[in-house]
Biopython code that builds the backbone (N, CA, C, O; Angstrom):
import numpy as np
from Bio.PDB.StructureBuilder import StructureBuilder

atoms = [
    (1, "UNK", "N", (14.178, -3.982, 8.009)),
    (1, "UNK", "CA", (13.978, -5.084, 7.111)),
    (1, "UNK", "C", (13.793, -4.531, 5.702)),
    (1, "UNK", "O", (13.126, -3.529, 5.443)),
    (2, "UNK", "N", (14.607, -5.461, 4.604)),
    (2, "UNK", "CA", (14.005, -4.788, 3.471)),
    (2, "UNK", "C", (13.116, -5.346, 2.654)),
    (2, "UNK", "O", (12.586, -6.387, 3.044)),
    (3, "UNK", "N", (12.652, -4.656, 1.015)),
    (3, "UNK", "CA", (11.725, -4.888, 0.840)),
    (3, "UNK", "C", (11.788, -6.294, 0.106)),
    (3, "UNK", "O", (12.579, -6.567, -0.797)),
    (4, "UNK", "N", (10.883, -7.093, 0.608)),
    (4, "UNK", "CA", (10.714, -9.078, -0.208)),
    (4, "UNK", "C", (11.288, -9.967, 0.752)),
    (4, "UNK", "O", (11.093, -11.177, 0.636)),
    (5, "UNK", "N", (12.178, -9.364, 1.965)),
    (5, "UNK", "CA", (11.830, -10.239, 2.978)),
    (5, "UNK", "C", (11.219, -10.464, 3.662)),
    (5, "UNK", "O", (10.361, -9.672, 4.052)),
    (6, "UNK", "N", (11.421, -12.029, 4.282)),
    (6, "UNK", "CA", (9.907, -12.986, 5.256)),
    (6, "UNK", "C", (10.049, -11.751, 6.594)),
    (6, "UNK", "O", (10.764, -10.756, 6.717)),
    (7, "UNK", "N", (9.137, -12.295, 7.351)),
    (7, "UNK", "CA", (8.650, -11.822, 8.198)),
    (7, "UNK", "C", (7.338, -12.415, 9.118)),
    (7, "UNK", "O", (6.396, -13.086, 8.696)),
    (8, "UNK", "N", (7.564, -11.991, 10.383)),
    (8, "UNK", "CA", (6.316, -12.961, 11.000)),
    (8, "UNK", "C", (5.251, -11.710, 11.654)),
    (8, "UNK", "O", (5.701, -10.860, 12.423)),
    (9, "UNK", "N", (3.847, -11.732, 11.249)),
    (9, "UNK", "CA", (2.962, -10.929, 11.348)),
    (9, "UNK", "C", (3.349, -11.134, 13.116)),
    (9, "UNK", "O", (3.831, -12.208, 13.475)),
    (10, "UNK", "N", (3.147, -10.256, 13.922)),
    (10, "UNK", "CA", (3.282, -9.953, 15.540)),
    (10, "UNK", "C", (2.063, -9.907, 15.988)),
    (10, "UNK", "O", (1.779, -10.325, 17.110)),
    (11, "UNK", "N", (1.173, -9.383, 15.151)),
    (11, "UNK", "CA", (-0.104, -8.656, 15.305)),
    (11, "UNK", "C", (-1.055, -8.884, 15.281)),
    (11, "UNK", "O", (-0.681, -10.056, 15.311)),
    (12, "UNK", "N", (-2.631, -9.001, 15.238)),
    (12, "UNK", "CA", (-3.713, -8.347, 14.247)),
    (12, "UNK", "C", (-4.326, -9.884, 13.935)),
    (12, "UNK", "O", (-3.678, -10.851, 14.335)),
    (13, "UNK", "N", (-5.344, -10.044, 13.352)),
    (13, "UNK", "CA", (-5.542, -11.049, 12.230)),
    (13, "UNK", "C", (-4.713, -12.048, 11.761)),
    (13, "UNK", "O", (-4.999, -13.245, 11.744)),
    (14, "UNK", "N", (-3.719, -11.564, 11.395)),
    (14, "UNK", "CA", (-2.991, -12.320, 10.592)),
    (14, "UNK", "C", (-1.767, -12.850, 11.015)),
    (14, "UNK", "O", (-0.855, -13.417, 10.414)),
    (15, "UNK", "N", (-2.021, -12.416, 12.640)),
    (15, "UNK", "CA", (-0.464, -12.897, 13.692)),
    (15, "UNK", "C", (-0.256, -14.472, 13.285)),
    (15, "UNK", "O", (-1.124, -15.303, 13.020)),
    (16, "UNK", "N", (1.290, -14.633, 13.322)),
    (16, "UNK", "CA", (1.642, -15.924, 13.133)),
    (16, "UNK", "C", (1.987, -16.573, 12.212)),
    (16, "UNK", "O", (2.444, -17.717, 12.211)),
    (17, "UNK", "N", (1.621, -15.291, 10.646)),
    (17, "UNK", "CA", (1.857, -16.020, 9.488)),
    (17, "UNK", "C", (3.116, -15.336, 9.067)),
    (17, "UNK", "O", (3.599, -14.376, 9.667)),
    (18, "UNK", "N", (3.767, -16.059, 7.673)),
    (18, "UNK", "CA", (5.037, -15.410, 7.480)),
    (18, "UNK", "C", (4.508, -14.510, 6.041)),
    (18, "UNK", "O", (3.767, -14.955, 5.164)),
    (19, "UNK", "N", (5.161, -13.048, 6.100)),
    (19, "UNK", "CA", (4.690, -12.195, 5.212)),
    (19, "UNK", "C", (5.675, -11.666, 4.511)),
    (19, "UNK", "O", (6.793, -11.999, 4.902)),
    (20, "UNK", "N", (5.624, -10.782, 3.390)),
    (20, "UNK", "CA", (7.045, -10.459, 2.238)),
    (20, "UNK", "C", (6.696, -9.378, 3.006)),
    (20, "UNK", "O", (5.669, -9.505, 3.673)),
    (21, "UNK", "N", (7.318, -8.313, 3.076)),
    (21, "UNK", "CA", (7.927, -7.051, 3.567)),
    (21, "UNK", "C", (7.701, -6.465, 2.394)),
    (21, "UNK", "O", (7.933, -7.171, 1.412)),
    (22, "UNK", "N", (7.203, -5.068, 2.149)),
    (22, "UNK", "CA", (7.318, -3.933, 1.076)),
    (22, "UNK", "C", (6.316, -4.537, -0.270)),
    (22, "UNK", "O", (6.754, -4.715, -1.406)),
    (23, "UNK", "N", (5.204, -4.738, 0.070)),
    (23, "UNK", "CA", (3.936, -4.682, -0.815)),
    (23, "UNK", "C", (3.391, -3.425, -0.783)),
    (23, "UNK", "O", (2.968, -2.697, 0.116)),
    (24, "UNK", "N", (3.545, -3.303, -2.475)),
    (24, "UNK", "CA", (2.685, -1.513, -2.554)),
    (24, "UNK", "C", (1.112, -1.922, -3.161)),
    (24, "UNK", "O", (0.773, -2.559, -4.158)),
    (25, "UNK", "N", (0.262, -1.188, -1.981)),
    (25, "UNK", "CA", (-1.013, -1.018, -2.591)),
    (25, "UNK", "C", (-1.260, -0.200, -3.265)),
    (25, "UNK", "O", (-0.527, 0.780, -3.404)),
    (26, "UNK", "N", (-2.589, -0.401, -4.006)),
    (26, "UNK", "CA", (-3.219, 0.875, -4.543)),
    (26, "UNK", "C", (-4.448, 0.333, -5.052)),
    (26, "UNK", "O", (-4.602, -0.887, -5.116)),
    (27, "UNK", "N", (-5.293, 1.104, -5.404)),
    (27, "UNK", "CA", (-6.554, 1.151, -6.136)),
    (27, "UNK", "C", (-6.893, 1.676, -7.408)),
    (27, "UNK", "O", (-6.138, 2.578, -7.770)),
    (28, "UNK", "N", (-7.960, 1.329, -8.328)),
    (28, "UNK", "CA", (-8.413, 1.692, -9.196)),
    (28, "UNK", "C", (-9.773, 2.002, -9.769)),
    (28, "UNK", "O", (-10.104, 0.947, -10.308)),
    (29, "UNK", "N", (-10.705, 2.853, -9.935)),
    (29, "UNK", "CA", (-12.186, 3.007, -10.549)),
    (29, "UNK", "C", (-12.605, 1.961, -11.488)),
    (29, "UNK", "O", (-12.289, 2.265, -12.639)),
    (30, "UNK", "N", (-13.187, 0.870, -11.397)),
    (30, "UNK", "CA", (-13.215, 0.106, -12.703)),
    (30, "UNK", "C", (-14.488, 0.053, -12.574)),
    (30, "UNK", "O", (-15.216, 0.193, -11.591)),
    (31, "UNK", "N", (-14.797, -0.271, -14.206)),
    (31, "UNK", "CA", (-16.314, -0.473, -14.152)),
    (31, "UNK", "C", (-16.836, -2.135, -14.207)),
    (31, "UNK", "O", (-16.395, -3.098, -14.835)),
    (32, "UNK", "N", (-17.786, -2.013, -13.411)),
    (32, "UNK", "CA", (-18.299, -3.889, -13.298)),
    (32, "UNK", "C", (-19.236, -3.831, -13.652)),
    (32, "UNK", "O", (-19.988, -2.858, -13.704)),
    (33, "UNK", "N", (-19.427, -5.185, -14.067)),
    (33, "UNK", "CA", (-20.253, -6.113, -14.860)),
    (33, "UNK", "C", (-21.869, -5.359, -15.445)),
    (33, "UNK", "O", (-22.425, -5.375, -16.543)),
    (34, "UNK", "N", (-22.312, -4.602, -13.818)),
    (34, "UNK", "CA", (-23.830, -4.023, -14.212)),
    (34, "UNK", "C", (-23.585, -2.897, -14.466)),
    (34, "UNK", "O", (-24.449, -2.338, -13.791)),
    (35, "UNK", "N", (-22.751, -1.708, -15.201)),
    (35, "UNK", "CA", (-22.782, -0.490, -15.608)),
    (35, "UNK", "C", (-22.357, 0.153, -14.658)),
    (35, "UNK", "O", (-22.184, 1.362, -14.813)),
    (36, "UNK", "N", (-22.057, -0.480, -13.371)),
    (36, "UNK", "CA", (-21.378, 0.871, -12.278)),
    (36, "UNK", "C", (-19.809, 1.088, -12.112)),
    (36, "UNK", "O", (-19.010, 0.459, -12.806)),
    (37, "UNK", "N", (-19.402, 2.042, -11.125)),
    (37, "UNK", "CA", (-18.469, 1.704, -11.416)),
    (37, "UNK", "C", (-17.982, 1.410, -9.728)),
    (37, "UNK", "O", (-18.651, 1.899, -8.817)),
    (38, "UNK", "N", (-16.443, 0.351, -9.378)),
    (38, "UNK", "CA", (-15.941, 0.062, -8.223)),
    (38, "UNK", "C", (-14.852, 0.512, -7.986)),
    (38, "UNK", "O", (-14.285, 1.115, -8.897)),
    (39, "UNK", "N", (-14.312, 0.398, -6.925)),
    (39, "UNK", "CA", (-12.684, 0.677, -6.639)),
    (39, "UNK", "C", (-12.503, -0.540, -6.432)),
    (39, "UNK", "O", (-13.153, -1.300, -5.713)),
    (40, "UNK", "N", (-11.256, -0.817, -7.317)),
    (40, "UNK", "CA", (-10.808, -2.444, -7.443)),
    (40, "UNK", "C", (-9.367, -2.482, -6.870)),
    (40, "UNK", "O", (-8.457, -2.079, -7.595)),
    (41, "UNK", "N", (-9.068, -2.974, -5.521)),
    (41, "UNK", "CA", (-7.511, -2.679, -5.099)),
    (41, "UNK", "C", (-6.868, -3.898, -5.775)),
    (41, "UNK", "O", (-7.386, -4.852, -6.354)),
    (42, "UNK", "N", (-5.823, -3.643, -5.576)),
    (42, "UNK", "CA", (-4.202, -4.167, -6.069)),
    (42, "UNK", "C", (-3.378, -3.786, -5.517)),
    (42, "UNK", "O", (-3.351, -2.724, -4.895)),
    (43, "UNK", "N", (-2.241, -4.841, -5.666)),
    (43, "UNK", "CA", (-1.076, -5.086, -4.568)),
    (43, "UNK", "C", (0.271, -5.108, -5.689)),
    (43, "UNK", "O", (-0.018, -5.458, -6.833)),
    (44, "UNK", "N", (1.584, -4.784, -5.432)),
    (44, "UNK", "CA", (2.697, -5.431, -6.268)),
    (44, "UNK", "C", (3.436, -6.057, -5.229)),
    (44, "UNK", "O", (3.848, -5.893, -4.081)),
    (45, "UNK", "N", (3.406, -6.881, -6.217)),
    (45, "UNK", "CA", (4.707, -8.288, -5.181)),
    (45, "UNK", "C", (5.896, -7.722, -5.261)),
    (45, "UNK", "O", (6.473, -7.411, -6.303)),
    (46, "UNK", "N", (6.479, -7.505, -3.587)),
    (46, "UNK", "CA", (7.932, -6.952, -3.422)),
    (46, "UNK", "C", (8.619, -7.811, -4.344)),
    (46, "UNK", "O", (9.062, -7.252, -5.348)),
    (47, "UNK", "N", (8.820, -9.127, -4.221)),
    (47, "UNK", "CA", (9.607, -10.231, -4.730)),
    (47, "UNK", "C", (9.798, -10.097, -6.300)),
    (47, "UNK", "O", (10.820, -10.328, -6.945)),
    (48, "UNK", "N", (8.863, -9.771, -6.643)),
    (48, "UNK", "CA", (8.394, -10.264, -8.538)),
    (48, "UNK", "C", (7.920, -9.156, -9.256)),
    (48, "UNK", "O", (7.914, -9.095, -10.486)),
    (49, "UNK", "N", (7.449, -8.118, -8.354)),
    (49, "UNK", "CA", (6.319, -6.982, -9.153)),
    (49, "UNK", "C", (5.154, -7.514, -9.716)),
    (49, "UNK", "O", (4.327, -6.671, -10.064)),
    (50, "UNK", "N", (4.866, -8.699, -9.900)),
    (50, "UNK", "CA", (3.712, -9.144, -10.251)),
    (50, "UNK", "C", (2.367, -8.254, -9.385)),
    (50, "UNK", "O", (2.347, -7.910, -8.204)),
    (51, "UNK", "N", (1.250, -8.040, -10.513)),
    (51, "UNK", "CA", (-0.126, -7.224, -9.721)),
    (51, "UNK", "C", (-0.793, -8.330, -9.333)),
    (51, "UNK", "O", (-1.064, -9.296, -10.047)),
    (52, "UNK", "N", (-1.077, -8.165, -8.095)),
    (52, "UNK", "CA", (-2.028, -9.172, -7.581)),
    (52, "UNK", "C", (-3.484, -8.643, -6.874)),
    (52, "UNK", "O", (-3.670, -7.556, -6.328)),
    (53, "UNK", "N", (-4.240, -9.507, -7.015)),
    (53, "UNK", "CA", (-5.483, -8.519, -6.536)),
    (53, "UNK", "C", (-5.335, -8.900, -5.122)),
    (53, "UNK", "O", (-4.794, -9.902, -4.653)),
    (54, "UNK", "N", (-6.142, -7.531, -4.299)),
    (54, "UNK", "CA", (-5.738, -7.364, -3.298)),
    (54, "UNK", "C", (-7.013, -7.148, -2.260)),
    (54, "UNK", "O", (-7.055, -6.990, -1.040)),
    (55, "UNK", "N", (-8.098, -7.217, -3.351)),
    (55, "UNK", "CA", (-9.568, -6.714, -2.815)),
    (55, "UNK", "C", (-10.250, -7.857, -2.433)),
    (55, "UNK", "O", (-10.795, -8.575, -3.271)),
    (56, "UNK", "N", (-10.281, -8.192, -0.759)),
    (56, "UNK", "CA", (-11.260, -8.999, -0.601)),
    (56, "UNK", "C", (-12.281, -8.529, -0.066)),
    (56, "UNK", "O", (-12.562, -8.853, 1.088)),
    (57, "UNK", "N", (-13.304, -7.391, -1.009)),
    (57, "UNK", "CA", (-14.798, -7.672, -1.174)),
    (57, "UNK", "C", (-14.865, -8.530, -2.282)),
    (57, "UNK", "O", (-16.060, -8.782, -2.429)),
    (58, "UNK", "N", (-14.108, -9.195, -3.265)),
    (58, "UNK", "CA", (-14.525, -9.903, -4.095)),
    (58, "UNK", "C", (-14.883, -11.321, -3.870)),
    (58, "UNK", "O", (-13.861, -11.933, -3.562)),
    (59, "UNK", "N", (-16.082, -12.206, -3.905)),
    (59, "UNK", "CA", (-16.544, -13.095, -3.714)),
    (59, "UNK", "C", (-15.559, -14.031, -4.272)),
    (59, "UNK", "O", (-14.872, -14.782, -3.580)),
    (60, "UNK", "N", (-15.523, -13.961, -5.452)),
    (60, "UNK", "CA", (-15.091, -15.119, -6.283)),
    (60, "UNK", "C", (-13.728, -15.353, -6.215)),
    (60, "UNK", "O", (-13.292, -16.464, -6.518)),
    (61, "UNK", "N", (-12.767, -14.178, -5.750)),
    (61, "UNK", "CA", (-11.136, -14.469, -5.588)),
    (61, "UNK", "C", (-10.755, -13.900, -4.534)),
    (61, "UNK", "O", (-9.733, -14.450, -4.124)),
    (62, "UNK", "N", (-11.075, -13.074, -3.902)),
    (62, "UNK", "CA", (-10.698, -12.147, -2.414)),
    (62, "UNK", "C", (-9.428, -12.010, -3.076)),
    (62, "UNK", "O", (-9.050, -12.131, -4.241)),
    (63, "UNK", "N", (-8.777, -11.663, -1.760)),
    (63, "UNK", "CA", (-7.578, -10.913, -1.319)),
    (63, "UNK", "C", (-6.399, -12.094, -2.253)),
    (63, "UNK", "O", (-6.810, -13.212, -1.943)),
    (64, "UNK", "N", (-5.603, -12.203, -2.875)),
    (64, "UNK", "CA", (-4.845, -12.720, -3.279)),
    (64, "UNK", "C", (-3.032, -12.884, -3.520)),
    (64, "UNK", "O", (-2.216, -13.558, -4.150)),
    (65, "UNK", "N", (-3.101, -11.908, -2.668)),
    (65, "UNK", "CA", (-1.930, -11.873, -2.167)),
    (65, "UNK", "C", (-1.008, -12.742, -0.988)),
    (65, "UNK", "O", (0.206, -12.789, -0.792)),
    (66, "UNK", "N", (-2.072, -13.347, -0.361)),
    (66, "UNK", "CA", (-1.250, -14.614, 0.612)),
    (66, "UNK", "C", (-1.334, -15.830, -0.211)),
    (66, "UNK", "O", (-0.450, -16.661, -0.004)),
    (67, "UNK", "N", (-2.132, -16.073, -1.014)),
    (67, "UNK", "CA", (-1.542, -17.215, -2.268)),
    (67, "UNK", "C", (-0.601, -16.857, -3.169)),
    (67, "UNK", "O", (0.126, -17.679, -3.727)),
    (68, "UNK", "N", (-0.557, -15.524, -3.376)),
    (68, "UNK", "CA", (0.989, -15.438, -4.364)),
    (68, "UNK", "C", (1.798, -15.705, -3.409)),
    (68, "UNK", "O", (2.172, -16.858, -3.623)),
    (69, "UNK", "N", (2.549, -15.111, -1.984)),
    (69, "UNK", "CA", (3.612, -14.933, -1.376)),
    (69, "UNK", "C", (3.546, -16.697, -0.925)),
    (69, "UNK", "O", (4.625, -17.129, -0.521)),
    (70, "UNK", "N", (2.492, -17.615, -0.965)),
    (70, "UNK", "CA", (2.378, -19.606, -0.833)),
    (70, "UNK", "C", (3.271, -19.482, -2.080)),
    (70, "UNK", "O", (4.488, -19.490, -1.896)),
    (71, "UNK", "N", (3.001, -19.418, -2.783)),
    (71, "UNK", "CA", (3.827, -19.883, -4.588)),
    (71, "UNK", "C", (5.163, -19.351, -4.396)),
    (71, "UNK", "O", (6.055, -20.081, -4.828)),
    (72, "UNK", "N", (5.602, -18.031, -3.741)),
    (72, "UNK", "CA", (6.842, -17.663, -3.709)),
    (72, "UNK", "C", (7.682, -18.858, -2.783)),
    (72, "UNK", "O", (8.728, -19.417, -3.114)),
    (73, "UNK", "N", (6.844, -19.080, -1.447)),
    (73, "UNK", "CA", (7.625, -19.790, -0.685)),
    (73, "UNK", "C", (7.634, -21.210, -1.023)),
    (73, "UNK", "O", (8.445, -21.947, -0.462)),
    (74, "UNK", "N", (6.729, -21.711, -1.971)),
    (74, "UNK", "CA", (6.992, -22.984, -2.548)),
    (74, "UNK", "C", (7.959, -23.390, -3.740)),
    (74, "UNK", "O", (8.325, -24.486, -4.164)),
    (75, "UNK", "N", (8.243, -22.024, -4.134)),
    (75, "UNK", "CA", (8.598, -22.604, -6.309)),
    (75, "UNK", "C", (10.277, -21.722, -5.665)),
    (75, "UNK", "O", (11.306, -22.377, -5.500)),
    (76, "UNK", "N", (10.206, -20.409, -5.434)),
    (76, "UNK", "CA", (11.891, -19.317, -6.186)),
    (76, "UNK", "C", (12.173, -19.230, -5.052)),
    (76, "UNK", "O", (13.369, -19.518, -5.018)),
    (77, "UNK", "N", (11.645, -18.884, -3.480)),
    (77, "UNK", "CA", (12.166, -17.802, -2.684)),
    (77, "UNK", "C", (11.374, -18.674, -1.114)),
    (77, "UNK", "O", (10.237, -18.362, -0.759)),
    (78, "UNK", "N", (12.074, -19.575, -0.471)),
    (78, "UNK", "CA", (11.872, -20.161, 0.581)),
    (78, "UNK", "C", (11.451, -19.638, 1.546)),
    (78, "UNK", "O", (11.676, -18.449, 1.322)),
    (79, "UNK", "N", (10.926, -19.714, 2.607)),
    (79, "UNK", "CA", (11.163, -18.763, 3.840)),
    (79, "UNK", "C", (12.119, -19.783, 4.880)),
    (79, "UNK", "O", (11.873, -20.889, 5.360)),
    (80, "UNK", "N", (13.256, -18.925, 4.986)),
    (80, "UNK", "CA", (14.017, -19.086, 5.703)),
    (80, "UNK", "C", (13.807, -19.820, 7.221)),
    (80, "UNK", "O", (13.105, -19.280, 8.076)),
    (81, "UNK", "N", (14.337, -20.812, 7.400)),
    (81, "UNK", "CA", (14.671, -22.142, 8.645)),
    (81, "UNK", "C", (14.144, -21.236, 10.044)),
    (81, "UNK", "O", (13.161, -21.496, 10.737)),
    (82, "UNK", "N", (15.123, -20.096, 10.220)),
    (82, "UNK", "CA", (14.496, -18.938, 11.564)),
    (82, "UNK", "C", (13.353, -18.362, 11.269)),
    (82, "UNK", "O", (12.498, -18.316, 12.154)),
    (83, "UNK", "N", (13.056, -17.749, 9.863)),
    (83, "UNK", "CA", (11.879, -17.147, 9.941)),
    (83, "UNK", "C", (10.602, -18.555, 10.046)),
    (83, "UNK", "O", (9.822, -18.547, 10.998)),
    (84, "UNK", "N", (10.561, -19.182, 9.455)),
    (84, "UNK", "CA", (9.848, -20.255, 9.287)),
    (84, "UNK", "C", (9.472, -21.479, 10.969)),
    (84, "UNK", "O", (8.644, -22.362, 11.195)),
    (85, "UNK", "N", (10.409, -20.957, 11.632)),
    (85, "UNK", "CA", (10.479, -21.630, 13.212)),
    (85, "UNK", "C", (9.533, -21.002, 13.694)),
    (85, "UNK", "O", (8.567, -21.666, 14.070)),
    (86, "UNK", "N", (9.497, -19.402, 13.854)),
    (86, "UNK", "CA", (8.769, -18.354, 14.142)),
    (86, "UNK", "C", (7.125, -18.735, 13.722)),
    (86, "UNK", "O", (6.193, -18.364, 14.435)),
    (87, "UNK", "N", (6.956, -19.409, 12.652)),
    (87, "UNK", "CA", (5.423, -19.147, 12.598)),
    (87, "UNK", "C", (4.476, -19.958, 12.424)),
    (87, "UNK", "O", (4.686, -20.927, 11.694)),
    (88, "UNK", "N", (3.079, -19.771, 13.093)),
    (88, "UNK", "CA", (2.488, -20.845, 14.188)),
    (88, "UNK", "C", (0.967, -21.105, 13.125)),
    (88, "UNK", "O", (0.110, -21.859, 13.585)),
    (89, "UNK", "N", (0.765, -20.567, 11.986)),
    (89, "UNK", "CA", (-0.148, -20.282, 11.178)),
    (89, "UNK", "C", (-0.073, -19.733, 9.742)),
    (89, "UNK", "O", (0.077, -18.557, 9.410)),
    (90, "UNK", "N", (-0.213, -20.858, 8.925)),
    (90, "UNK", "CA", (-0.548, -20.697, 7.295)),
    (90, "UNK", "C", (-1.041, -19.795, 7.039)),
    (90, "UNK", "O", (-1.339, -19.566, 5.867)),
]
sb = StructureBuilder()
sb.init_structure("model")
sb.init_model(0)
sb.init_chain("A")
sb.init_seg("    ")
for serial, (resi, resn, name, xyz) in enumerate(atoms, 1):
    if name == "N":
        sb.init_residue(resn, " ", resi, " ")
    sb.init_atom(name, np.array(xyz, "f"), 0.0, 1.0, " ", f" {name:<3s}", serial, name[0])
structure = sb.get_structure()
């Protein structure tokens, strides 16, 4: 499969949902709010390259990458009639 196509998680947690293929993680040292400092992950959208945050220890936004790849499949980039038959969970 390549990278920004759907796909149906098989697995894990997140079995059942439809996922983009070829998201690169990574992390960063940032410093927060009280003087310390965190590792703040991030994701790039196969589809767009857009950075999306990717860290759900964060209270206030978590993981944000299954609401970007909702906006992909709602607005530019559908998930496909077969892939979309396939999956049993948002």
């Amino acid at each position: 499969m390549a990278s920004g196509e759907w796909f149906v998680v098989v697995s894990g947690e997140n079995e059942g949902r439809a996922h983009l293929a070829g998201w690169m993680l990574s992390a960063m040292l940032v410093n927060d709010d009280h003087g310390g400092d965190k590792w703040w992950a991030y994701a790039h959208c196969p589809r767009c390259h857009a950075v999306v945050q990717a860290d759900d220890t964060d209270k206030a936004y978590g993981d944000r990458t299954w609401a970007h790849e909702r906006w992909h499949a709602a607005t530019d980039y559908p998930i496909p009639a077969d892939i979309a038959a396939k999956v049993t969970r948002a």
